[in-house]
MITOR-381705 format. One record per atom (N, C-alpha, C, O): x, y, z. Coordinates in steps of 0.05 Angstrom, whole numbers. Last residue first. Layout:
REM residues N
{east=X&north=Y&up=Z}
...
//
This chain:
REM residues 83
{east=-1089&north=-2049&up=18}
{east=-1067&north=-2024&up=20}
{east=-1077&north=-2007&up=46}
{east=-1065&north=-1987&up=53}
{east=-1125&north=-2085&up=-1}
{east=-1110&north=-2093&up=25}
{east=-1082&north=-2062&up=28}
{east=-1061&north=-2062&up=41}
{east=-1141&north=-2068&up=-45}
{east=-1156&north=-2067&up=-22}
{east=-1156&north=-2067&up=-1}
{east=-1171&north=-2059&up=16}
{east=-1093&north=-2086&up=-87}
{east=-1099&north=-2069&up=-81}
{east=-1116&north=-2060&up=-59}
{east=-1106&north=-2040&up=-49}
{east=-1056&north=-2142&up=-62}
{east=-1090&north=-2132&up=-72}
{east=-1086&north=-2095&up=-60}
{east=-1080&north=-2085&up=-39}
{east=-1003&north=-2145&up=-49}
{east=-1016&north=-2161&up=-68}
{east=-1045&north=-2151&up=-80}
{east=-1053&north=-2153&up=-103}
{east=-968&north=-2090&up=-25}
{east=-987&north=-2106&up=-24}
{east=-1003&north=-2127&up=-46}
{east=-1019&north=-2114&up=-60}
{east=-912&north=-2060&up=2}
{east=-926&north=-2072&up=-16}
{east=-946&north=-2088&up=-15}
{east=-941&north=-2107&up=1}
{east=-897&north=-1996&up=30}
{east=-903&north=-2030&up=44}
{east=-914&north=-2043&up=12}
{east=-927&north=-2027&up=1}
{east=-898&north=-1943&up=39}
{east=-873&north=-1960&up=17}
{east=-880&north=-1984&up=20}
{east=-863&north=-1998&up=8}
{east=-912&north=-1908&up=77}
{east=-900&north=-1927&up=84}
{east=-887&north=-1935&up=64}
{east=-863&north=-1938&up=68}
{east=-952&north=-1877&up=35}
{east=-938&north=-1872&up=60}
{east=-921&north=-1882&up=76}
{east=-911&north=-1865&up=91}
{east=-967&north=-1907&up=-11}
{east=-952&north=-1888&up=-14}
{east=-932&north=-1875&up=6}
{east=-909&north=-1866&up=3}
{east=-964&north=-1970&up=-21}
{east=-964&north=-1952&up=-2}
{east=-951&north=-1925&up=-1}
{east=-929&north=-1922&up=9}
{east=-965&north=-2012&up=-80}
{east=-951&north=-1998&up=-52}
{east=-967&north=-1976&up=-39}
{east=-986&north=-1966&up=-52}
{east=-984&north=-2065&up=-125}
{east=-1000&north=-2048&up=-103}
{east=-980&north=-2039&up=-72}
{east=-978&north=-2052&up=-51}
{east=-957&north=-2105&up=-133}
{east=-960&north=-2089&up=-157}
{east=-965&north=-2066&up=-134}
{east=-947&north=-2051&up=-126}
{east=-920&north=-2160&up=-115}
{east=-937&north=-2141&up=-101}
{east=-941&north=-2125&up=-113}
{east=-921&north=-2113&up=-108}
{east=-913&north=-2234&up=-117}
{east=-916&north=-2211&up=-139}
{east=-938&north=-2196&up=-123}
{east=-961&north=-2203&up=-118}
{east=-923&north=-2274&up=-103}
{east=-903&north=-2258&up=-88}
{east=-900&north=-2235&up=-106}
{east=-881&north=-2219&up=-104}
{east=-990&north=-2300&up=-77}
{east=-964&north=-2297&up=-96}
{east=-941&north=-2276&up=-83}
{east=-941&north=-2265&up=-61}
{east=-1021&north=-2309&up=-44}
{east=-1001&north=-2324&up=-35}
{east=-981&north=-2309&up=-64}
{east=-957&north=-2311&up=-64}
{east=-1063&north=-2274&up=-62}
{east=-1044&north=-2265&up=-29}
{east=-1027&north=-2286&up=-24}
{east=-1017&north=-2287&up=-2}
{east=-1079&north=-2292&up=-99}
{east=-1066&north=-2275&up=-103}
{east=-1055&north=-2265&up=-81}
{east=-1038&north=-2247&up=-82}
{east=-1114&north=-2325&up=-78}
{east=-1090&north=-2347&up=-96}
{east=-1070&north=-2317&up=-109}
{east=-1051&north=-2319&up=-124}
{east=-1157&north=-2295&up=-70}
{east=-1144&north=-2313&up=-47}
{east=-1119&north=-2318&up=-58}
{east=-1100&north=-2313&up=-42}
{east=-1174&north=-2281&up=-119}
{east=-1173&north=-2254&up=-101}
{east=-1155&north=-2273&up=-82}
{east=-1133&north=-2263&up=-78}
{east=-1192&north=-2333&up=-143}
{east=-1169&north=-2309&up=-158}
{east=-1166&north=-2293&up=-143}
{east=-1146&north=-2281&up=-151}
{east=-1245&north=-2329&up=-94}
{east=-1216&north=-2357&up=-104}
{east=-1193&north=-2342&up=-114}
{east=-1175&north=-2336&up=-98}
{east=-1266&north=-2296&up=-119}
{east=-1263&north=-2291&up=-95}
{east=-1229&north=-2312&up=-90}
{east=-1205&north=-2308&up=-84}
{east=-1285&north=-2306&up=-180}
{east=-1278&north=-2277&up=-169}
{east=-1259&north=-2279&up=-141}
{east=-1238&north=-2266&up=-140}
{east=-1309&north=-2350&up=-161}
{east=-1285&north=-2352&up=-172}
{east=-1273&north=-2331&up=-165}
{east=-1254&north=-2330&up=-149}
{east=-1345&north=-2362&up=-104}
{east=-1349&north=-2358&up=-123}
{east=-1321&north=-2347&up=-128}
{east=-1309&north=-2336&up=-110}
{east=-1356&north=-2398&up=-54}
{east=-1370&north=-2400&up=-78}
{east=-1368&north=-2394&up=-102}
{east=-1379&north=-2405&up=-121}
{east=-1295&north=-2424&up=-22}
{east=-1309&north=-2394&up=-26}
{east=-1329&north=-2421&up=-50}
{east=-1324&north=-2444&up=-57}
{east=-1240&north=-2427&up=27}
{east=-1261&north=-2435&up=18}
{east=-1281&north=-2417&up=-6}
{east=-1278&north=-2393&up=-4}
{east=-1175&north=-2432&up=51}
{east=-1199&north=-2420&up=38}
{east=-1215&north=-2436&up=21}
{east=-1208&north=-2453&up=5}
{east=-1140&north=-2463&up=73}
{east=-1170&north=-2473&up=85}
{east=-1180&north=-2456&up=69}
{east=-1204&north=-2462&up=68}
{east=-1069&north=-2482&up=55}
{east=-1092&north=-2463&up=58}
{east=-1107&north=-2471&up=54}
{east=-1107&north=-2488&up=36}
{east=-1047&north=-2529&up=55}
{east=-1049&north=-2521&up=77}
{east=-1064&north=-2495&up=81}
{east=-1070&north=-2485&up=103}
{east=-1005&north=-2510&up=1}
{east=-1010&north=-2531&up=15}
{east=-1008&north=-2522&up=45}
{east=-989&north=-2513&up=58}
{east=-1028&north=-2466&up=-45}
{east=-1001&north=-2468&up=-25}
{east=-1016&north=-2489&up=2}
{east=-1035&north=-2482&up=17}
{east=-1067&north=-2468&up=-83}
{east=-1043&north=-2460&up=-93}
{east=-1020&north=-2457&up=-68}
{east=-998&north=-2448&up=-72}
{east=-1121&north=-2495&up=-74}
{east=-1096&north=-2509&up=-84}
{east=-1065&north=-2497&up=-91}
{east=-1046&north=-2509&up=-101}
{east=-1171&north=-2469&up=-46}
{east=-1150&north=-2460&up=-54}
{east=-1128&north=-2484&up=-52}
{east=-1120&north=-2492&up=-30}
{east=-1232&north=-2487&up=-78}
{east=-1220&north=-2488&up=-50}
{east=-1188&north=-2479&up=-62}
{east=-1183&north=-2482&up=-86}
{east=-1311&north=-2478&up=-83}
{east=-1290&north=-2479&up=-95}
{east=-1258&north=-2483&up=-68}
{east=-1262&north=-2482&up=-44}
{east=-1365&north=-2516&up=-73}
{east=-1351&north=-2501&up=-54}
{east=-1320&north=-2499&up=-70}
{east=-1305&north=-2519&up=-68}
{east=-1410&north=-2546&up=-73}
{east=-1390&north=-2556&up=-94}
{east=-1373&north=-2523&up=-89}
{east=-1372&north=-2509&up=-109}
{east=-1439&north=-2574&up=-29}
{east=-1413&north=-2586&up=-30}
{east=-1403&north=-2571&up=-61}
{east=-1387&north=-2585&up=-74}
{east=-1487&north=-2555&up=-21}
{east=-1483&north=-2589&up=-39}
{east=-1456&north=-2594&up=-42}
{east=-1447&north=-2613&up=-54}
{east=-1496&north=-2512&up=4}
{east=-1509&north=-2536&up=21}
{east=-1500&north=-2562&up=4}
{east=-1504&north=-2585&up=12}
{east=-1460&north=-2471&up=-21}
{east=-1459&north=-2480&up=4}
{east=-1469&north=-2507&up=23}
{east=-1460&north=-2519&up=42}
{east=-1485&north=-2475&up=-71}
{east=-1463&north=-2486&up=-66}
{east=-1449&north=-2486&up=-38}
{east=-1429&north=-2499&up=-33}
{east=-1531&north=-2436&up=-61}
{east=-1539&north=-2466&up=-58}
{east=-1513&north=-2479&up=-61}
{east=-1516&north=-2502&up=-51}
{east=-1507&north=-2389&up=-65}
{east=-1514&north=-2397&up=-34}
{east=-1517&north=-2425&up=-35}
{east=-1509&north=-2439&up=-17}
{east=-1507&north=-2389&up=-128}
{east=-1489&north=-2383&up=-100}
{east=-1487&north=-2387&up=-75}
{east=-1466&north=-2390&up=-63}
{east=-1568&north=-2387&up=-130}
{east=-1553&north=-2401&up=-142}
{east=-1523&north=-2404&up=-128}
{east=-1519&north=-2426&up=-117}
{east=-1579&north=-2332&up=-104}
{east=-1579&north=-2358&up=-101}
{east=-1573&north=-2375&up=-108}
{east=-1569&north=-2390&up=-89}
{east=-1554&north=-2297&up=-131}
{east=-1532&north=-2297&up=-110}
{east=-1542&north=-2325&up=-93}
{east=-1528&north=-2338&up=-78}
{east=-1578&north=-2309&up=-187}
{east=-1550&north=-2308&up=-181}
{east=-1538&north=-2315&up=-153}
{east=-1520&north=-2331&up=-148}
{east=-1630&north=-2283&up=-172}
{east=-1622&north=-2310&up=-182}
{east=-1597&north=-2328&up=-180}
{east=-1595&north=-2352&up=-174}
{east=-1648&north=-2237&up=-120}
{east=-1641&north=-2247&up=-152}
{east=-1620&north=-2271&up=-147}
{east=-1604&north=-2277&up=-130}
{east=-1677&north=-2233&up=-69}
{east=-1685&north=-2224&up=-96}
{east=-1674&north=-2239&up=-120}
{east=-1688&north=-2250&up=-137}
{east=-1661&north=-2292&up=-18}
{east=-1658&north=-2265&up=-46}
{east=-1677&north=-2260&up=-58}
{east=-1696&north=-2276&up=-61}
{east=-1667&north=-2319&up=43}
{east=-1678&north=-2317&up=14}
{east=-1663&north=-2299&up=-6}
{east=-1644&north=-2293&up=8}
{east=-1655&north=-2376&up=81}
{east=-1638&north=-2353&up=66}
{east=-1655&north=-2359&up=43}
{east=-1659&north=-2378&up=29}
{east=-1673&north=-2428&up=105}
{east=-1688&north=-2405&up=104}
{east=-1674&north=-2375&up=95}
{east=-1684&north=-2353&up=103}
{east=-1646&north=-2468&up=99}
{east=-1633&north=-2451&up=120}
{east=-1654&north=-2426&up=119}
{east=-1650&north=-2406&up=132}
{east=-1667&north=-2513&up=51}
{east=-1652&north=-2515&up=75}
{east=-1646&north=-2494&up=103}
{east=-1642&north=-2504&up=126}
{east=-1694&north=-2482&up=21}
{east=-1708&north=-2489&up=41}
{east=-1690&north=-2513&up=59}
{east=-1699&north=-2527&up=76}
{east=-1686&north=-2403&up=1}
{east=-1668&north=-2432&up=13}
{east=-1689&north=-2451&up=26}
{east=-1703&north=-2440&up=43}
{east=-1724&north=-2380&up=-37}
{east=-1722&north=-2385&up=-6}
{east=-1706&north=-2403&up=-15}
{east=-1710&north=-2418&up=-34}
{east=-1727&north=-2323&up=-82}
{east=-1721&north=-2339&up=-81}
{east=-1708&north=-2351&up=-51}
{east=-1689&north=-2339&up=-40}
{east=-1759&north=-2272&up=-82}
{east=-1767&north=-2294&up=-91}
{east=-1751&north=-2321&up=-89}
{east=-1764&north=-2341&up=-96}
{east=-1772&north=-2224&up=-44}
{east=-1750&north=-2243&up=-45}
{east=-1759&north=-2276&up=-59}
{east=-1762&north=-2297&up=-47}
{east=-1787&north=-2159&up=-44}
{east=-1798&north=-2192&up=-49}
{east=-1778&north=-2198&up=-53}
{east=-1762&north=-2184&up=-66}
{east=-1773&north=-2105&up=-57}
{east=-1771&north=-2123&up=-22}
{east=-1780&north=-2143&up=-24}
{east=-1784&north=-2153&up=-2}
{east=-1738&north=-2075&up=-96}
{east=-1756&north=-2093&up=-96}
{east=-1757&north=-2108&up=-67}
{east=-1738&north=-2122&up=-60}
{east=-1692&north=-2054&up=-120}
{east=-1715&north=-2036&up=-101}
{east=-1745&north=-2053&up=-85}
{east=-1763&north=-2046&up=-71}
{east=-1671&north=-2081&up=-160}
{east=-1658&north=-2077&up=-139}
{east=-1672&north=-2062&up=-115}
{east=-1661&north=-2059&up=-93}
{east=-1719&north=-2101&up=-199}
{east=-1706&north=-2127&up=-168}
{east=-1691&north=-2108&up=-152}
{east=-1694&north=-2113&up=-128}
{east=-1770&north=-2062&up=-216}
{east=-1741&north=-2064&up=-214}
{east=-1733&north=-2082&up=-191}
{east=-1740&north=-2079&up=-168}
//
């Protein structure tokens, strides 16, 4: 099983960052080639990221649409996570 697994088959040999699985390297190597996704939805945001999931999570704290309140306060929040 990879998730129990302490071999790390896969080395960065730029930075010496390894993993187990395939994915999160594949992910890391968009750090060293530039293809680094970036936020276009409000001029003058620096977010950066690898992966989309994360991008859609950013481009949702500029909207103005707050679904997610506070029960205690009443405050609204864009991401649920951020409550």
């Amino acid at each position: 099983m990879v998730v129990h697994s302490v071999e790390k088959k896969h080395l960065c040999q730029e930075c010496g960052f390894s993993t187990s699985h395939a994915s999160t390297f594949k992910f890391h190597q968009r750090n060293h080639n530039g293809q680094l996704m970036k936020c276009e939805v409000v001029l003058g945001c620096k977010f950066q990221t690898t992966r989309k999931s994360n991008l859609l999570q950013n481009q949702l704290t500029h909207s103005k649409d707050k679904p997610h309140q506070c029960e205690v306060c009443g405050r609204s929040f864009s991401l649920a996570k951020t409550i």
